[in-house]
C-alpha positions in Angstrom: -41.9 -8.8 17.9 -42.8 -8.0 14.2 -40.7 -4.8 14.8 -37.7 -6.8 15.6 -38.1 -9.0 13.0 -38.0 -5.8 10.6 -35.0 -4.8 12.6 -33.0 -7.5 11.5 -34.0 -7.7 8.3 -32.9 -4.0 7.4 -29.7 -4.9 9.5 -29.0 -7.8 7.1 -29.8 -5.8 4.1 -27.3 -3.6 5.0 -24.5 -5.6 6.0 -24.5 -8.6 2.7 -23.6 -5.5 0.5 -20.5 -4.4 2.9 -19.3 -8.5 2.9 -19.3 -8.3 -0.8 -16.4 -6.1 -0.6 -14.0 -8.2 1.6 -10.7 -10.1 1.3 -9.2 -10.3 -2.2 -6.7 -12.8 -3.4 -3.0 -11.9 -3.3 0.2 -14.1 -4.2 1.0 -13.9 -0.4 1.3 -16.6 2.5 -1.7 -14.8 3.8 -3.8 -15.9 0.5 -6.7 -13.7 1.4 -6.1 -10.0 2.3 -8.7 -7.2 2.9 -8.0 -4.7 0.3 -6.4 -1.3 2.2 -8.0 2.1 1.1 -6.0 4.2 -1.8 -3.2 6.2 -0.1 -3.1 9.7 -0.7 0.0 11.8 0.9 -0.3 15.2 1.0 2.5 17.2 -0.5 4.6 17.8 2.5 4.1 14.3 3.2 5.8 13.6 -0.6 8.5 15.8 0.8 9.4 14.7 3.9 9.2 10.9 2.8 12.2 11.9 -0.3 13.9 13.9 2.6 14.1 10.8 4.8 14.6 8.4 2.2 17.1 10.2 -0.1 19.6 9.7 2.8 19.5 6.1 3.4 21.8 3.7 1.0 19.8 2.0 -0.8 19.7 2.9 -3.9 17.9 0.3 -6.8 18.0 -0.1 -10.3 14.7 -0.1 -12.0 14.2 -3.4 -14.2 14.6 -3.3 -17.6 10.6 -3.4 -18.8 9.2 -2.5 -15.4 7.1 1.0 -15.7 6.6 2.1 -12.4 2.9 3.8 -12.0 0.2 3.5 -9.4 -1.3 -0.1 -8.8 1.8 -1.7 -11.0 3.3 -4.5 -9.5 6.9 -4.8 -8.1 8.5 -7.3 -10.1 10.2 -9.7 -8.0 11.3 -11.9 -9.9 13.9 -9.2 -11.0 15.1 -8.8 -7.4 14.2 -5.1 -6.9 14.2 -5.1 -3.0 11.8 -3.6 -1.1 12.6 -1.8 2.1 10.7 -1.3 5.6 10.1 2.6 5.8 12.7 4.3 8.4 10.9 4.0 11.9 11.2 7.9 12.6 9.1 8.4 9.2 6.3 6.0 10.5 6.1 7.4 13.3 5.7 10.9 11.4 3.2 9.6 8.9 1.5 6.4 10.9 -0.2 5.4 7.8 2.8 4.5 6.1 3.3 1.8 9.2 2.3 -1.2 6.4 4.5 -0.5 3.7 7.7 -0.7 2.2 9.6 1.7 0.1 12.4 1.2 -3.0 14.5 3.6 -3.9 15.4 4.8 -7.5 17.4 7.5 -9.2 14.8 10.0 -9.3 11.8 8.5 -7.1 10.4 6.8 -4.6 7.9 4.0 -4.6 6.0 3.3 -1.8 5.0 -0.6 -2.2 2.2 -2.9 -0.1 4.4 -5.9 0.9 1.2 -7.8 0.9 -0.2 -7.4 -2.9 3.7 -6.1 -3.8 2.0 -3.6 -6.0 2.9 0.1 -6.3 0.8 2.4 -3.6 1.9 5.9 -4.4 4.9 7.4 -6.0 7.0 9.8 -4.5 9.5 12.0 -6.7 12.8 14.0 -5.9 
């Protein structure tokens, strides 16, 4: 008995530290979402997502006062649309399944429709 009491003790202890780190607040419908881990593409990743996406039409202009870097968010206000990625590319890279994508002159950036901030950046 006493070592099933220490049991779930050390179980407890271990698991109030992982529910420190759940759901954060977004400006969603959702309210709370789980943050997602960092995503990291691998160079021929970069290069087959610009491939894929240089061919579609739809092409954005970046808002005046808008710097687009990692963990920036996507003004909306300003109506830059954001994309679903092409299905054939998800299906290539199956982590890109939750995001979105908009196109610029000389980029693209890979957005979380969720947060609507700026995941990774891909260039031409």
């Amino acid at each position: 008995m006493r070592t099933l009491m220490l049991a779930l003790l050390a179980s407890f202890a271990v698991a109030v530290p992982a529910a420190a780190q759940g759901p954060v607040r977004s400006d969603t419908v959702a309210g709370m979402v789980a943050p997602k881990p960092p995503l990291k593409l691998t160079d021929e990743q970069k290069k087959l997502v610009a491939q894929r996406i240089k061919g579609q039409n739809t092409l954005d202009k970046l808002p005046e006062g808008f710097a687009p870097v990692v963990g920036a968010t996507v003004p909306i206000q300003s109506k830059l649309p954001a994309h679903p990625l092409p299905r054939p590319l998800v299906y290539e890279i199956p982590v890109l399944k939750n995001y979105y994508y908009v196109q610029l002159d000389d980029k693209v950036l890979i957005v979380d429709p969720m947060t609507k901030k700026v995941a990774e950046i891909v260039a031409y």
